[in-house]
PDB file of N, CA, C and O in Angstrom:
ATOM      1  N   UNK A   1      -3.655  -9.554   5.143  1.00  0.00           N
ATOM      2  CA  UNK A   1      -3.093  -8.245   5.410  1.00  0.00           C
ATOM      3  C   UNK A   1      -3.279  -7.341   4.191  1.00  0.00           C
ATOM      4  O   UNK A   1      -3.258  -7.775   3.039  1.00  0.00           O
ATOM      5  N   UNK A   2      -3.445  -6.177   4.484  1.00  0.00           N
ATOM      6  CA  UNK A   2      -3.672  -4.787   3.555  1.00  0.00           C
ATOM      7  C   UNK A   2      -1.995  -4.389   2.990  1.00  0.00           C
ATOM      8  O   UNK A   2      -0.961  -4.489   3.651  1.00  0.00           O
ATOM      9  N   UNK A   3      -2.171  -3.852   1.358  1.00  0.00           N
ATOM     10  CA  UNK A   3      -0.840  -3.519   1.192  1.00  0.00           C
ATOM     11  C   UNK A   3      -0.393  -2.760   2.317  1.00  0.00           C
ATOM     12  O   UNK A   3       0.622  -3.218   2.842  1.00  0.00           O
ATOM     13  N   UNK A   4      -0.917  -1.623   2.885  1.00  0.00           N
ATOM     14  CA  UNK A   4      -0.406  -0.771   3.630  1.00  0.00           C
ATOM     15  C   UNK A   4       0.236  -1.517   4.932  1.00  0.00           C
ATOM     16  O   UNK A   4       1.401  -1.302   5.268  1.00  0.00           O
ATOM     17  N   UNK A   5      -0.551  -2.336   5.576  1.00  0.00           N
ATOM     18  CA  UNK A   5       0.250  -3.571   6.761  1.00  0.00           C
ATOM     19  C   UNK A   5       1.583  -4.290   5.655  1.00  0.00           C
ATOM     20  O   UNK A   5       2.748  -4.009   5.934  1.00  0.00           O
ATOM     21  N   UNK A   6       1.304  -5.144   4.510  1.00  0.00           N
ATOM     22  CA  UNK A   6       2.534  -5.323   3.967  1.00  0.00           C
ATOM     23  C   UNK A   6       3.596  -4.696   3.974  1.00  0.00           C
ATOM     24  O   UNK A   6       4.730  -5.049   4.297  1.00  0.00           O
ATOM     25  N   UNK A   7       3.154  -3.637   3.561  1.00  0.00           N
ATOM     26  CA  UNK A   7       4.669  -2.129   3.730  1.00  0.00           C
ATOM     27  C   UNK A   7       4.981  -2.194   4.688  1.00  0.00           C
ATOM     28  O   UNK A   7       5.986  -2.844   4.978  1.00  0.00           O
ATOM     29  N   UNK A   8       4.424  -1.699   5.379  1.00  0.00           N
ATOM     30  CA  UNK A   8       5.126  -2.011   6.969  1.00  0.00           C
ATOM     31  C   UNK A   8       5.822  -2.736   7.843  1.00  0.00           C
ATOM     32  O   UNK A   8       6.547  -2.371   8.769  1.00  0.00           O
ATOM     33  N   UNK A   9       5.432  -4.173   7.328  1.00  0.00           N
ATOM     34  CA  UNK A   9       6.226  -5.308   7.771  1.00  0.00           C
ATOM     35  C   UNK A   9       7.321  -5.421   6.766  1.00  0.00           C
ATOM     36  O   UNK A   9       8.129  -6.333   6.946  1.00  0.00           O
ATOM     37  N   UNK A  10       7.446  -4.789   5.937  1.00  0.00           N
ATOM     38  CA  UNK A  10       8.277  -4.850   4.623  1.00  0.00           C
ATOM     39  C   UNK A  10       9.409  -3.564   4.794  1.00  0.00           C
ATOM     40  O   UNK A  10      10.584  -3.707   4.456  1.00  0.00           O
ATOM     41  N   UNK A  11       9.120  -2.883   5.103  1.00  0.00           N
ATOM     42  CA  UNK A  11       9.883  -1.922   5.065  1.00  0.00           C
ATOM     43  C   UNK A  11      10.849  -2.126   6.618  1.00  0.00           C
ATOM     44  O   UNK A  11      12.071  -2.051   6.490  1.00  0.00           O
ATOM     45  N   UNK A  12      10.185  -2.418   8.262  1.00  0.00           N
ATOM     46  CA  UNK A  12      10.608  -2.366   9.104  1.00  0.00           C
ATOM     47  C   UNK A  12      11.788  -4.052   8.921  1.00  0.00           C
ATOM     48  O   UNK A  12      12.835  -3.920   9.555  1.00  0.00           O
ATOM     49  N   UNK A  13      11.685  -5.128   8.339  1.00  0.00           N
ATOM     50  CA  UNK A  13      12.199  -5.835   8.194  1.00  0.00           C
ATOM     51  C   UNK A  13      13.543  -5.446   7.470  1.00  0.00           C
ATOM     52  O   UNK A  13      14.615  -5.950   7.806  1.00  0.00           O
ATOM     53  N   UNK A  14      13.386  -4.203   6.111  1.00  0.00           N
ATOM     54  CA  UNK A  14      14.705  -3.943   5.575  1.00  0.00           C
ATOM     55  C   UNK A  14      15.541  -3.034   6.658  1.00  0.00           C
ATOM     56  O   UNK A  14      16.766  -2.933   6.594  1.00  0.00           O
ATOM     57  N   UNK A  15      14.695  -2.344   7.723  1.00  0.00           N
ATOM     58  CA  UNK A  15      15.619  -1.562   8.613  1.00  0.00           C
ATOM     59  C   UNK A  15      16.340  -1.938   9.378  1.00  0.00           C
ATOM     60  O   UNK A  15      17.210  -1.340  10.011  1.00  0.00           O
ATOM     61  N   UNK A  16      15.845  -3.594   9.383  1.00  0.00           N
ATOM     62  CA  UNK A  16      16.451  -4.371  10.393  1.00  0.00           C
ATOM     63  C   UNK A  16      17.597  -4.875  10.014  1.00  0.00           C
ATOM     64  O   UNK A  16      18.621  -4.856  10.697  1.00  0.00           O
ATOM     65  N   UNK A  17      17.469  -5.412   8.767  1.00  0.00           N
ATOM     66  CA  UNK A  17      18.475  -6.047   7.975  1.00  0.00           C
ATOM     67  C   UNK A  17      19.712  -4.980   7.729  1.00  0.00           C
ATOM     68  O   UNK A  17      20.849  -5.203   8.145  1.00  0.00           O
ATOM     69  N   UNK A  18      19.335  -3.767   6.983  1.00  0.00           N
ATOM     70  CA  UNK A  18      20.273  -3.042   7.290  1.00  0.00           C
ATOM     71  C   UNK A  18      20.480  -2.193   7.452  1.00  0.00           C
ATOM     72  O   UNK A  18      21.007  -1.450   6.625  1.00  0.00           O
ATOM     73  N   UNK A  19      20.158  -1.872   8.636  1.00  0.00           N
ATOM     74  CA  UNK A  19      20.207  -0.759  10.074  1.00  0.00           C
ATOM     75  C   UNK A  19      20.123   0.928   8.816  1.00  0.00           C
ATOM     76  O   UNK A  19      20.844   1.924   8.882  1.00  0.00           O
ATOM     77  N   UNK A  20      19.413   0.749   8.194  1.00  0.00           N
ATOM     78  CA  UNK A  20      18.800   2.498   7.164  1.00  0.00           C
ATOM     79  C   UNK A  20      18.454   2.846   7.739  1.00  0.00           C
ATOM     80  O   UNK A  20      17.845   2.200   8.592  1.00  0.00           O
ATOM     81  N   UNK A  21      18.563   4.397   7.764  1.00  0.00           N
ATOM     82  CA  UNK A  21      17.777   5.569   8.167  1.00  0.00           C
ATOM     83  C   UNK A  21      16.529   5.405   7.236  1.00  0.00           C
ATOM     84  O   UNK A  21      16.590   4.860   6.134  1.00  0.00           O
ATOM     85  N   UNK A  22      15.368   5.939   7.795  1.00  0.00           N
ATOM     86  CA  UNK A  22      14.011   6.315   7.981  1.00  0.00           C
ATOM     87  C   UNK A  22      14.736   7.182   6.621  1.00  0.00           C
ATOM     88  O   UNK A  22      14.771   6.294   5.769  1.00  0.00           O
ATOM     89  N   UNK A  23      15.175   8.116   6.141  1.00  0.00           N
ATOM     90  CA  UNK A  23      15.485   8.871   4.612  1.00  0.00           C
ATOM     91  C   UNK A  23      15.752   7.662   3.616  1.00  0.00           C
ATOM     92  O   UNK A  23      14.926   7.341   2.762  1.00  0.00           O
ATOM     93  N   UNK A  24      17.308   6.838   3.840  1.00  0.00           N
ATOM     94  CA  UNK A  24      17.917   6.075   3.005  1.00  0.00           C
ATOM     95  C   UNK A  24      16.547   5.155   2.733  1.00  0.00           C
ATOM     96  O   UNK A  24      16.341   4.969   1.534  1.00  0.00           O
ATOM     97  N   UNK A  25      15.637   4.586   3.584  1.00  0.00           N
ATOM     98  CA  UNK A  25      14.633   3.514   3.497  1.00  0.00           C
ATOM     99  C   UNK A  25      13.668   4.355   1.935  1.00  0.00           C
ATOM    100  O   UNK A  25      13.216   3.705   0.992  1.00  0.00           O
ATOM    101  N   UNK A  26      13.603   5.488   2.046  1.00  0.00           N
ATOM    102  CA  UNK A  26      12.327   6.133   2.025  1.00  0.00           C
ATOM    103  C   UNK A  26      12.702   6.194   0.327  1.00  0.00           C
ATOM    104  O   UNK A  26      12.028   5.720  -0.587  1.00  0.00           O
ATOM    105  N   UNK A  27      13.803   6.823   0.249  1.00  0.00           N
ATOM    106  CA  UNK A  27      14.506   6.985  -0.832  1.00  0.00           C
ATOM    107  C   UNK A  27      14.682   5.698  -1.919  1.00  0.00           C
ATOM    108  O   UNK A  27      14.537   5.759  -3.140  1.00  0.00           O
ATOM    109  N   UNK A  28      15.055   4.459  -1.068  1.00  0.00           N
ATOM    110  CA  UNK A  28      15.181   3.121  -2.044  1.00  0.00           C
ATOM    111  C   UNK A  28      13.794   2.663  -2.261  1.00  0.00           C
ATOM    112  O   UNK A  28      13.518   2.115  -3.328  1.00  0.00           O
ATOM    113  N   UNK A  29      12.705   2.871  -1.158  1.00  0.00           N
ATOM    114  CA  UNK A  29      11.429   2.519  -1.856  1.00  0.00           C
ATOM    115  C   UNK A  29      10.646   3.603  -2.022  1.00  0.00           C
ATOM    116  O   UNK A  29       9.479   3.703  -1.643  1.00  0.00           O
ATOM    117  N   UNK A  30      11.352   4.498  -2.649  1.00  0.00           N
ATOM    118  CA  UNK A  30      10.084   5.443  -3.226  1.00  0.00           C
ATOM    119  C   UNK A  30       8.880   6.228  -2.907  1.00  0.00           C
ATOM    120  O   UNK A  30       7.896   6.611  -3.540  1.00  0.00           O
ATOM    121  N   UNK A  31       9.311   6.332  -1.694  1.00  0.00           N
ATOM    122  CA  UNK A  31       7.997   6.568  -1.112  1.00  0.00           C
ATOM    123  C   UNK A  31       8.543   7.989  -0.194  1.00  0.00           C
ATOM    124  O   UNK A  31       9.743   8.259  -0.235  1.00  0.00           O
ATOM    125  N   UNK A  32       7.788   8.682   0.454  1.00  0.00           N
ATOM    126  CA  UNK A  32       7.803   9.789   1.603  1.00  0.00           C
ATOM    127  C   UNK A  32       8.770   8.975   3.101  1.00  0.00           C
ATOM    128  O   UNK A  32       8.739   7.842   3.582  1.00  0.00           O
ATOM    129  N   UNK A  33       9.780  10.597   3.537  1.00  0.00           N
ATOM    130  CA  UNK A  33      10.228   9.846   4.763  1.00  0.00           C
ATOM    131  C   UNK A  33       8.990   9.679   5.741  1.00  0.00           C
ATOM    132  O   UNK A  33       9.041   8.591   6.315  1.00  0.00           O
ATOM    133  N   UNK A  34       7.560  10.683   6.198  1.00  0.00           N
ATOM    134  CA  UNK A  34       6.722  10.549   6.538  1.00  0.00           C
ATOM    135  C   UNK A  34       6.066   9.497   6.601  1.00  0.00           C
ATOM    136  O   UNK A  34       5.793   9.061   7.720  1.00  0.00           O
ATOM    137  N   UNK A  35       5.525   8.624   5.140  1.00  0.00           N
ATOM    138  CA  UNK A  35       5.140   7.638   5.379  1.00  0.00           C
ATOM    139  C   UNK A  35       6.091   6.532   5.977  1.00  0.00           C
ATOM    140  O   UNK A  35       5.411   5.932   6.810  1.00  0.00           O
ATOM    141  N   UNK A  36       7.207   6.057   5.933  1.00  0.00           N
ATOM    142  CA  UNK A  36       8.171   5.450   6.183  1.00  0.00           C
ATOM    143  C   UNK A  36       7.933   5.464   7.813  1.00  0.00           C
ATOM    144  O   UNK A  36       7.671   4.478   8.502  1.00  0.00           O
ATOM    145  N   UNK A  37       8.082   6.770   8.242  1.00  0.00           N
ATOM    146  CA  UNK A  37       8.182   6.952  10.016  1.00  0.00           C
ATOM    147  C   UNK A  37       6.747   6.580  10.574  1.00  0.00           C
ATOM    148  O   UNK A  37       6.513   6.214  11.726  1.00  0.00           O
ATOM    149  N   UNK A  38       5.813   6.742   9.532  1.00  0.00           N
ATOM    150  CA  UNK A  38       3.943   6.237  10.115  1.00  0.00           C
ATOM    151  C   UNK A  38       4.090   4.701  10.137  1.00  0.00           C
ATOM    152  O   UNK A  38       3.730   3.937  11.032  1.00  0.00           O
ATOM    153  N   UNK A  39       4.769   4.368   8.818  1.00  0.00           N
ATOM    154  CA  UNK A  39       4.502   2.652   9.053  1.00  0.00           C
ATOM    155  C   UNK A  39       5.531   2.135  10.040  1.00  0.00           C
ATOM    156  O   UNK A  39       5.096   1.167  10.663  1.00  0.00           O
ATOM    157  N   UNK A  40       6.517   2.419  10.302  1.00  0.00           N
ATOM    158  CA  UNK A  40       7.133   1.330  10.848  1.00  0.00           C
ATOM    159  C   UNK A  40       7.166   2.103  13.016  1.00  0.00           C
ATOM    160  O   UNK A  40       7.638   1.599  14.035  1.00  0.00           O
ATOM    161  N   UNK A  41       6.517   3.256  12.803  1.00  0.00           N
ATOM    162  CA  UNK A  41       6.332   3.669  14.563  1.00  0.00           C
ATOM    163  C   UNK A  41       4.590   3.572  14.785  1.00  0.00           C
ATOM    164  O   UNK A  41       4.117   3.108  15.823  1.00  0.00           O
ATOM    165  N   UNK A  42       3.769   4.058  13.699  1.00  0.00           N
ATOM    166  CA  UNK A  42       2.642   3.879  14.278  1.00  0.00           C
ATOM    167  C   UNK A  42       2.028   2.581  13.648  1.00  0.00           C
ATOM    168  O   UNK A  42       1.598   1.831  14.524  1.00  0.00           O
ATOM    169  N   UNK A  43       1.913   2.242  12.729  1.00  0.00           N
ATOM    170  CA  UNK A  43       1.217   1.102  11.950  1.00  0.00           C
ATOM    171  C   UNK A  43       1.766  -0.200  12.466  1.00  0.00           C
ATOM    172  O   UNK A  43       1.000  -1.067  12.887  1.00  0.00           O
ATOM    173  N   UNK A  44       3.312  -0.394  12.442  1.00  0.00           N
ATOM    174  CA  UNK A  44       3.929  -1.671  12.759  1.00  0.00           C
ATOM    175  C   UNK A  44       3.787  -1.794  14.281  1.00  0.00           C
ATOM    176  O   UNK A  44       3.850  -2.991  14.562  1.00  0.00           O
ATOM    177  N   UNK A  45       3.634  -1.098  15.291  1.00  0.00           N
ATOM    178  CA  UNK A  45       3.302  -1.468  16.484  1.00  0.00           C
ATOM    179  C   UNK A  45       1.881  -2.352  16.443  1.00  0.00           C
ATOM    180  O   UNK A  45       1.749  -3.278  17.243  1.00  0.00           O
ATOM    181  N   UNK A  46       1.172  -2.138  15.801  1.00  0.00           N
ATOM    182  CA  UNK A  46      -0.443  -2.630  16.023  1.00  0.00           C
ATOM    183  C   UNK A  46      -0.275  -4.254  14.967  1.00  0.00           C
ATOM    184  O   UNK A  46      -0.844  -5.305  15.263  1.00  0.00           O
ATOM    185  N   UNK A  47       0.508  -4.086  13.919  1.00  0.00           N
ATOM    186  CA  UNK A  47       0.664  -4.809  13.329  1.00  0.00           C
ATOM    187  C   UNK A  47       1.689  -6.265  13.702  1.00  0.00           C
ATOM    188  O   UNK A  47       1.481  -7.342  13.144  1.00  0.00           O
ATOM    189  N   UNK A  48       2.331  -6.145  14.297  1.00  0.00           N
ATOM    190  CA  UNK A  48       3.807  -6.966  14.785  1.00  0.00           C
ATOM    191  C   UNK A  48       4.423  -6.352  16.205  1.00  0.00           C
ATOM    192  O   UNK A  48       5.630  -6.481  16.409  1.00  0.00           O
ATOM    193  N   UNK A  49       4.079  -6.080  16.604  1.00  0.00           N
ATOM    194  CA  UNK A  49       4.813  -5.432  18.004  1.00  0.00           C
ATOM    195  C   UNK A  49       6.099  -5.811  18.161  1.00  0.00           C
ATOM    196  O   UNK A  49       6.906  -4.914  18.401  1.00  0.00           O
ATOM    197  N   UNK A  50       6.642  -7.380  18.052  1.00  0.00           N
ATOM    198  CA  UNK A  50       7.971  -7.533  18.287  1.00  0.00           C
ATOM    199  C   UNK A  50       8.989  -7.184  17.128  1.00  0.00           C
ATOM    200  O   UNK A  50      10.186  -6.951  17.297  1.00  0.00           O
ATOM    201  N   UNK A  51       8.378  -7.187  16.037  1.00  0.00           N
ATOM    202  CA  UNK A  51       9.163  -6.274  14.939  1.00  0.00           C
ATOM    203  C   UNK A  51       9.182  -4.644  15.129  1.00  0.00           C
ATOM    204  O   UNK A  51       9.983  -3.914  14.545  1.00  0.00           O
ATOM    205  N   UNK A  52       8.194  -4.202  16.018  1.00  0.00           N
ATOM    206  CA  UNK A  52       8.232  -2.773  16.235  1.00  0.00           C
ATOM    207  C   UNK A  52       9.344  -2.136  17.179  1.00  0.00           C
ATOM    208  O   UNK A  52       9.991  -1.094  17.082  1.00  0.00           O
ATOM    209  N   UNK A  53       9.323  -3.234  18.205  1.00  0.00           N
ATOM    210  CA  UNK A  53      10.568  -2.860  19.000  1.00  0.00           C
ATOM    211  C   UNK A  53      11.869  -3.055  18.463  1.00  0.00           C
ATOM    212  O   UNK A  53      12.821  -2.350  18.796  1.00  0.00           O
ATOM    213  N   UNK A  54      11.949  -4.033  17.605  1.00  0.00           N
ATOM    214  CA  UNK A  54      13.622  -4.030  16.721  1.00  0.00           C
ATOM    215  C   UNK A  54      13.804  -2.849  16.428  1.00  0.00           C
ATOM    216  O   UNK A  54      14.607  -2.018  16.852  1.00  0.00           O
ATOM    217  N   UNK A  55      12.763  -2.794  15.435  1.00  0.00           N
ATOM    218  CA  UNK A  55      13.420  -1.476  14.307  1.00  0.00           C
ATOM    219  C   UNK A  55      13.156   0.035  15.418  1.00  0.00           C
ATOM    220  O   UNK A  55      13.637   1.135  15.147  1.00  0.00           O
ATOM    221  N   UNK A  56      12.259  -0.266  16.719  1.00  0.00           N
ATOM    222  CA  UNK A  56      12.743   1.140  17.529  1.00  0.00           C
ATOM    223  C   UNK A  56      14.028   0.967  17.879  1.00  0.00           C
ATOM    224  O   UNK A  56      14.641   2.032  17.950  1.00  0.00           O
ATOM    225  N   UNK A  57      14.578   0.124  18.091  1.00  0.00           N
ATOM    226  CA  UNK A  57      16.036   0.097  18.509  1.00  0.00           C
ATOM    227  C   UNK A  57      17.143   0.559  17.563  1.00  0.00           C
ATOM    228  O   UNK A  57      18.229   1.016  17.919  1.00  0.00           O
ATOM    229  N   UNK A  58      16.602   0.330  15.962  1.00  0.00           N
ATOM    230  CA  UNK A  58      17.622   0.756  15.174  1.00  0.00           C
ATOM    231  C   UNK A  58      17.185   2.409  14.809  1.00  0.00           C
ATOM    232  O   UNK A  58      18.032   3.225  14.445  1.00  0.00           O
ATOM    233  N   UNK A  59      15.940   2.697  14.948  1.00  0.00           N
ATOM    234  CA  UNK A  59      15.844   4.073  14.642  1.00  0.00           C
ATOM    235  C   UNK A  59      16.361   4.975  15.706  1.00  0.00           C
ATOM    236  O   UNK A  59      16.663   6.155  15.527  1.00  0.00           O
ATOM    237  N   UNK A  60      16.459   4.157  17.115  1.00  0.00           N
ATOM    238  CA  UNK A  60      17.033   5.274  18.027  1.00  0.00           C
ATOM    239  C   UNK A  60      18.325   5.194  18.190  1.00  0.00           C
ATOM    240  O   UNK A  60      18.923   6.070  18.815  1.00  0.00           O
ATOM    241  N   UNK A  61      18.845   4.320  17.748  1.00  0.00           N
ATOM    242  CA  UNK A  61      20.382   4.156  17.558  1.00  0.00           C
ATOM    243  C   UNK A  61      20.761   5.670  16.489  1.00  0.00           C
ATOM    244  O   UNK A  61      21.393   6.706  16.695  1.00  0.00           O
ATOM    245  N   UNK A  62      19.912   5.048  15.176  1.00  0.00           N
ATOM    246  CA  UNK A  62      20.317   6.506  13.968  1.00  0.00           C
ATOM    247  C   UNK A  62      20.271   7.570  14.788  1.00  0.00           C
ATOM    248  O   UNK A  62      21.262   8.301  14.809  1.00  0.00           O
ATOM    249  N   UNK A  63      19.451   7.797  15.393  1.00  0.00           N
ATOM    250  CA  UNK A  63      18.653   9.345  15.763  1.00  0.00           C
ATOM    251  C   UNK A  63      20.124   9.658  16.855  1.00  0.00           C
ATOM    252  O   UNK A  63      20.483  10.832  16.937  1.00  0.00           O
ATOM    253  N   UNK A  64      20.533   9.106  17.266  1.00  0.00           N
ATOM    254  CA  UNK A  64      21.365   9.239  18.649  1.00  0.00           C
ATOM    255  C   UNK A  64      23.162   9.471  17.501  1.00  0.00           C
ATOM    256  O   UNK A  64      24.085  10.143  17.961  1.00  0.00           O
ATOM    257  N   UNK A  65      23.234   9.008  16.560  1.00  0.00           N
ATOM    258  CA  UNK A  65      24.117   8.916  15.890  1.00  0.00           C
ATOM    259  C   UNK A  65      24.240   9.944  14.363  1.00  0.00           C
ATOM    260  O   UNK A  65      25.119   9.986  13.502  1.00  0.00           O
ATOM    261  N   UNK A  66      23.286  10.495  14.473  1.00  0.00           N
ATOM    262  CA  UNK A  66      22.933  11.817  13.206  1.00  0.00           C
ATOM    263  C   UNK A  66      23.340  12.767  13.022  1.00  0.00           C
ATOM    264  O   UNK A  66      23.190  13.357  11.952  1.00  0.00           O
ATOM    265  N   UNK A  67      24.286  13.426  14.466  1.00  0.00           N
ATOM    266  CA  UNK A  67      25.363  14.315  14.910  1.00  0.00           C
ATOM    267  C   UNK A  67      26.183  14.269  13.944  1.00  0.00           C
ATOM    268  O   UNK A  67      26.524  15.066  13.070  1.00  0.00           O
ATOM    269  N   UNK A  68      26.546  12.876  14.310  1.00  0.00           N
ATOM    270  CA  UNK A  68      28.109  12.419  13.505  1.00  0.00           C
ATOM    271  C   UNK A  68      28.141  12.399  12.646  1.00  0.00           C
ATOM    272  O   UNK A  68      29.170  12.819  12.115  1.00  0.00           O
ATOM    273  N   UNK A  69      26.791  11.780  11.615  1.00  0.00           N
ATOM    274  CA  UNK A  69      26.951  11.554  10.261  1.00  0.00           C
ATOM    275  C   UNK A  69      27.272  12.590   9.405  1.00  0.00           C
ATOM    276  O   UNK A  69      27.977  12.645   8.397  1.00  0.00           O
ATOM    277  N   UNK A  70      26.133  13.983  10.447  1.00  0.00           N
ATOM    278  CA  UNK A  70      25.980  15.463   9.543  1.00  0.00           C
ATOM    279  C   UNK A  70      27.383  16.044   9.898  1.00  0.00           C
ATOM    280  O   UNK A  70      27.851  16.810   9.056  1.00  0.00           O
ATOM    281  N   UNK A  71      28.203  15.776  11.129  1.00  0.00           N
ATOM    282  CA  UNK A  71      29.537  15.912  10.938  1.00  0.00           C
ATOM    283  C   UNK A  71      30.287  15.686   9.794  1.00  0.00           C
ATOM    284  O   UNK A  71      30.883  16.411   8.998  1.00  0.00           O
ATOM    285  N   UNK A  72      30.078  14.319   9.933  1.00  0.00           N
ATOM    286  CA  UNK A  72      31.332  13.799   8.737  1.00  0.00           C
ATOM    287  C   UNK A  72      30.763  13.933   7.112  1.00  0.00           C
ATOM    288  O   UNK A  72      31.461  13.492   6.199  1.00  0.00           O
ATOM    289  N   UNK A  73      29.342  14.625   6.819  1.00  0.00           N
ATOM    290  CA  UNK A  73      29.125  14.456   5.567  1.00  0.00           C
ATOM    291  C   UNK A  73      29.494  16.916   5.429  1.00  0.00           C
ATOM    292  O   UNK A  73      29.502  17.707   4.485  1.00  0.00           O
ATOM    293  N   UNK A  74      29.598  16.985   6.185  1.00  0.00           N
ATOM    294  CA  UNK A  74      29.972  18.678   6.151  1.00  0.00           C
ATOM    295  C   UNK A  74      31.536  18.235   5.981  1.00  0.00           C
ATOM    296  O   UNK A  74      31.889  18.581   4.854  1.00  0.00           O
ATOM    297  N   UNK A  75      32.470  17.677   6.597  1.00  0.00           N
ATOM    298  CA  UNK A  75      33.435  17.444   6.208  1.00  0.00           C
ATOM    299  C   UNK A  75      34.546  17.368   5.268  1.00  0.00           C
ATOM    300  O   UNK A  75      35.703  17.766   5.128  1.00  0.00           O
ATOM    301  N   UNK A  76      32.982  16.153   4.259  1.00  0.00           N
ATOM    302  CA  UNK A  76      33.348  15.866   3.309  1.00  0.00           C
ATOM    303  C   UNK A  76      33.300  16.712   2.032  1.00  0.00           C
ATOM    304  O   UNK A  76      33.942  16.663   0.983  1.00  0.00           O
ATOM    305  N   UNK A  77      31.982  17.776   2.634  1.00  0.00           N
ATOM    306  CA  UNK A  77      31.356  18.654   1.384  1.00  0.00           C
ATOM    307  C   UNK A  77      32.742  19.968   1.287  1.00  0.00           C
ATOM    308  O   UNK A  77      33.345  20.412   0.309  1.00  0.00           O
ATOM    309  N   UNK A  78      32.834  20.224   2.506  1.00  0.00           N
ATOM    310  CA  UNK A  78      33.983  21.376   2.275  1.00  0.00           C
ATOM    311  C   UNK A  78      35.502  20.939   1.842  1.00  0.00           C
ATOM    312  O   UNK A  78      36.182  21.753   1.219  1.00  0.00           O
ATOM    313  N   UNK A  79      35.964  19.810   2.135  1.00  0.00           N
ATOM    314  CA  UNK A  79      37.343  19.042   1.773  1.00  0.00           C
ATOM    315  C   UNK A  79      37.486  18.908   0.564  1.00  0.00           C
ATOM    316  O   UNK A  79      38.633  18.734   0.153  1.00  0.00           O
ATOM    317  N   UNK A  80      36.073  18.955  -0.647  1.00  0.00           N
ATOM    318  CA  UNK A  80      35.694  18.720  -2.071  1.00  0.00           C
ATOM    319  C   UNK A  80      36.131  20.405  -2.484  1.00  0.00           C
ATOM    320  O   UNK A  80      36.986  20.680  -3.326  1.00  0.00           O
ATOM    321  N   UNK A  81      35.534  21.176  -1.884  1.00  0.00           N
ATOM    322  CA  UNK A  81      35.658  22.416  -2.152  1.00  0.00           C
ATOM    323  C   UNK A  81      37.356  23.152  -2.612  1.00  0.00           C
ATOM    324  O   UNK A  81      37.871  23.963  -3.381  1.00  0.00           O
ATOM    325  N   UNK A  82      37.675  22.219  -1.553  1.00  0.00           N
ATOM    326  CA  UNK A  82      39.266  22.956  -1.678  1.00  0.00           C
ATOM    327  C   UNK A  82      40.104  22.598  -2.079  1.00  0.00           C
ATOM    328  O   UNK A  82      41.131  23.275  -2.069  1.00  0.00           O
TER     329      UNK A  82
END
């Protein structure tokens, strides 16, 4: 396997482990959220397919749950304020 397949299986394995956003992932390894969303939706399908469907399950979980977060992190930003 090519580093770039490594990443991929590398990165979609930490999303699994613990359910990160596609940012938080991108951020601890250094890298672009872009590349992050290429390897583990377009690259890791061709690469692992049954690892591709995990981590679609945890990215559509985030995506469905991103409301809330940007809720509760506005929350937090104005409650600091005052």
């Amino acid at each position: 396997m090519s580093t770039v397949e490594d990443r991929s299986v590398l990165l979609g394995n930490h999303i699994i482990d613990t359910k990160d956003t596609v940012r938080k992932t991108a951020k601890l390894f250094g890298i672009s959220k872009s590349t992050v969303h290429k390897d583990v939706t377009e690259r890791l399908e061709r690469i692992n397919h049954s690892l591709f469907v995990e981590v679609k399950k945890v990215l559509d979980q985030n995506k469905s749950e991103r409301h809330i977060r940007g809720g509760i992190a506005t929350r937090e930003k104005f409650k600091k304020c005052q």
